[in-house]
C-alpha positions in Angstrom: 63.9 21.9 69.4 65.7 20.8 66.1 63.4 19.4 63.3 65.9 15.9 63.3 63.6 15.4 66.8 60.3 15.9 65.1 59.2 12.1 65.2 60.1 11.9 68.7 58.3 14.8 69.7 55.0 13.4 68.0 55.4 10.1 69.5 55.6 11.5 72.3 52.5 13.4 72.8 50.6 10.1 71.1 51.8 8.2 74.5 51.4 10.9 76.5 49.5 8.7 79.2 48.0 11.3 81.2 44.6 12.2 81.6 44.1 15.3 79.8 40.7 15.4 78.5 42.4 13.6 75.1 42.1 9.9 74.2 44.6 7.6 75.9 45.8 5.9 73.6 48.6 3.3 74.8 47.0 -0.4 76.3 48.7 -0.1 79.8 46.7 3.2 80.7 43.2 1.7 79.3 43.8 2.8 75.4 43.7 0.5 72.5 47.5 0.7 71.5 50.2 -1.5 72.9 52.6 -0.1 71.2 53.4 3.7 70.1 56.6 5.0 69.4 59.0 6.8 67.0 60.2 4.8 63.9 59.2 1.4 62.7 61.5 -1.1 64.2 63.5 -3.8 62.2 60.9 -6.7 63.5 57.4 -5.5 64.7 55.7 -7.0 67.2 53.6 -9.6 66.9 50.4 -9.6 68.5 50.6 -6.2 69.5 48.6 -3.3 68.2 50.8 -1.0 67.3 51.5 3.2 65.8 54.8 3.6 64.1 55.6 7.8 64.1 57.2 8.3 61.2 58.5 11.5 58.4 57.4 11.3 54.9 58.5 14.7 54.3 60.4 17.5 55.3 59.5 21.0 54.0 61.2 24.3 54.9 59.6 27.6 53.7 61.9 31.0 53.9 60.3 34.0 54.8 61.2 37.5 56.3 64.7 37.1 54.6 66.5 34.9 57.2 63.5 33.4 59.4 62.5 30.1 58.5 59.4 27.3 58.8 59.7 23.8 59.1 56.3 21.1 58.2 56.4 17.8 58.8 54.5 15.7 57.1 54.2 13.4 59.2 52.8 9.3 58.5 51.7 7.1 61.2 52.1 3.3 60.6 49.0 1.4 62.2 48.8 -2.3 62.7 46.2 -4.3 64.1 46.6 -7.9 64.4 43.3 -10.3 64.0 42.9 -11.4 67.6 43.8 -8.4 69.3 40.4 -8.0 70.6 38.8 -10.7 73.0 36.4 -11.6 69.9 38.7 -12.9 67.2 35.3 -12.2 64.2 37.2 -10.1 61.5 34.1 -8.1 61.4 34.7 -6.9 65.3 38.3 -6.7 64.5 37.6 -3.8 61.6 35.0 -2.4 63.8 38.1 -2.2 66.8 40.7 -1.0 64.6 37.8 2.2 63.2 36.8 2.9 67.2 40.8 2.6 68.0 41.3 5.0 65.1 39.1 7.6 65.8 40.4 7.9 69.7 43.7 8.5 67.6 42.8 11.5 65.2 40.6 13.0 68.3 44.3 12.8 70.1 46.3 14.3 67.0 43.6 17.2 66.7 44.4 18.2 70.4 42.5 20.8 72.4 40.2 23.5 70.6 42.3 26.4 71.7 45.9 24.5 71.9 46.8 22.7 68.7 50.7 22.6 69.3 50.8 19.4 70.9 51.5 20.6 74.3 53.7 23.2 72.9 55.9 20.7 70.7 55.2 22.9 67.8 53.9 26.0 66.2 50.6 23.7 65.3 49.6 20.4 64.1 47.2 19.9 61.6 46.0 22.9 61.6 48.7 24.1 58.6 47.1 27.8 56.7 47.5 25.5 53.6 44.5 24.0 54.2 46.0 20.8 55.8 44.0 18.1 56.7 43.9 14.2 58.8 44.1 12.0 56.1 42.9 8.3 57.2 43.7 5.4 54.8 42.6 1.8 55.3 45.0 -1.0 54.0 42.5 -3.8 52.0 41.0 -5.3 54.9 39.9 -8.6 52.4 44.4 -8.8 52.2 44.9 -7.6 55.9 42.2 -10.7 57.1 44.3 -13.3 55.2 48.0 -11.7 56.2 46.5 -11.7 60.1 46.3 -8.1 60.4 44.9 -5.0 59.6 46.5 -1.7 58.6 45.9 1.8 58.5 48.1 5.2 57.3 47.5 8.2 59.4 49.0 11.5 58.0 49.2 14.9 58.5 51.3 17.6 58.5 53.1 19.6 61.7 55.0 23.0 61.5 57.5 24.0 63.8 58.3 27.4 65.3 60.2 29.4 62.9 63.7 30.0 63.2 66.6 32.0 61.6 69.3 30.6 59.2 
């Protein structure tokens, strides 16, 4: 692992269409998502609903002399177009986008004894400094006239140390 792969890693586990006891979250294995994937493409999709795995940050702490601890903090892009549910009332549409976002931060907070994403790091979310699932709604009055509504997921992951 190399902390240049971090985003992919994430993403990753996010699709991770098994049935682990986790939220599915992509569309074509019964989850709310049609889209999830690293980095935000040049043109989005439409009419998709859609989690963009990107890095806001990248911290490295020294310790031991030589060893060494990478965090990502890490910013998920969400977009949910008006009309991606069956009823296109902007009321149901905020209502879809909370229920789609809660699947997604009971995904990212994993299992109760495993929070390394199936081993793709040391932990996620569950940094000693106190870190913590930060959910921020774009202005759903601007994101009904734009046709769409957003979100901002973001959290930190720290990868296994290593020497340098």
């Amino acid at each position: 692992m190399s902390t240049a792969d971090a985003v992919a890693r994430e993403a990753a586990w996010l699709a991770t269409p098994i049935d682990d006891g986790l939220p599915i979250l992509l569309a074509a294995a019964g989850g709310p998502w049609n889209i999830v994937q690293a980095y935000l493409p040049r043109t989005p999709a439409q009419q998709q609903t859609q989690i963009y795995v990107l890095r806001r940050r990248l911290v490295t702490a020294r310790f031991s002399q030589q060893r060494r601890m990478a965090t990502h903090h890490l910013h998920l892009s969400c977009i949910w177009p008006i009309g991606a549910t069956s009823v296109g009332v902007a009321e149901n549409e905020q209502q879809a986008l909370d229920a789609a976002l809660s699947l997604l931060v009971t995904r990212i907070e994993g299992f109760v004894n495993d929070k390394s994403h199936g081993n793709r790091f040391l932990s996620v979310a569950e940094a000693p400094n106190g870190s913590t699932i930060d959910v921020e709604y774009g202005d759903p009055g601007q994101g009904i006239a734009d046709g769409r509504l957003t979100a901002t997921v973001t959290y930190t992951a720290d990868d296994a140390d290593y020497t340098n």
